[in-house]
N, C-alpha and C positions, 0 to 999 in steps of 0.2 A: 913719394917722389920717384920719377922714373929715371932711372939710369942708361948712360950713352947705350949700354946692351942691349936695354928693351925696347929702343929705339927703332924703327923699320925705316929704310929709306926707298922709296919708290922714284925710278925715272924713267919717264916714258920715252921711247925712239922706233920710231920708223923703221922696219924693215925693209930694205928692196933690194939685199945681196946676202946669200945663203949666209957669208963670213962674218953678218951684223947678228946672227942666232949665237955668236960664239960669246958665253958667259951671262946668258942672258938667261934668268931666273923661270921666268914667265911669261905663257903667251897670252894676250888678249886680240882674238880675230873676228872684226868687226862685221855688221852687216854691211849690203852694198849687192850689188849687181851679182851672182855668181857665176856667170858667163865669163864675163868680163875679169873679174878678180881670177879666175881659173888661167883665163890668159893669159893675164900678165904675168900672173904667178909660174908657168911652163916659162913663156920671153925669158924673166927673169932667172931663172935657174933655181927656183925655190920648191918646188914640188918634192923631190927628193928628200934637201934639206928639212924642212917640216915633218916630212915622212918620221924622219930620224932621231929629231928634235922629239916629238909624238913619245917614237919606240922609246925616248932614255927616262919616260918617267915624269918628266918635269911638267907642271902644271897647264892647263892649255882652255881658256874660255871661250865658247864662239856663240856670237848673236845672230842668229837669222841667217846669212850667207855664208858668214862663220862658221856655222854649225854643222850647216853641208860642207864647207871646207873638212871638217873634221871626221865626215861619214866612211866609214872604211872602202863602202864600193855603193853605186851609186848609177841610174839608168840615163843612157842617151846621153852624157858631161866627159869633162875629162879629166873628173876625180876619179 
């Protein structure tokens, strides 16, 4: 029988403000447009954020658009 310890609780949330990374375990960054998500991601102030998120270690998944999200540098984008 498992005990409350071995217990995992996962909750998924939305990111769209660098201060919603704060205590946040892991990232999952989906596919989708990467123009677009790059964009709004500069609009929004998260570029940085992420960057930092990235440097502290903590886990970070990316699919397809995601992935280039994730590329350290990257031709003609504004990753």
């Amino acid at each position: 029988m498992d005990t409350c310890a071995d217990l995992r609780v996962m909750v998924r949330v939305q990111i769209r403000k660098p201060s919603q990374l704060e205590g946040v375990d892991g990232l999952i960054i989906p596919g989708g447009e990467s123009t677009t998500m790059a964009s709004v991601a500069h609009r929004w102030g998260l570029i940085d954020a992420l960057r930092e998120f990235a440097a502290s270690g903590k886990p970070i998944w990316g699919t397809c658009a995601g992935l280039i999200f994730l590329a350290e540098e990257g031709e003609g984008g504004f990753i």
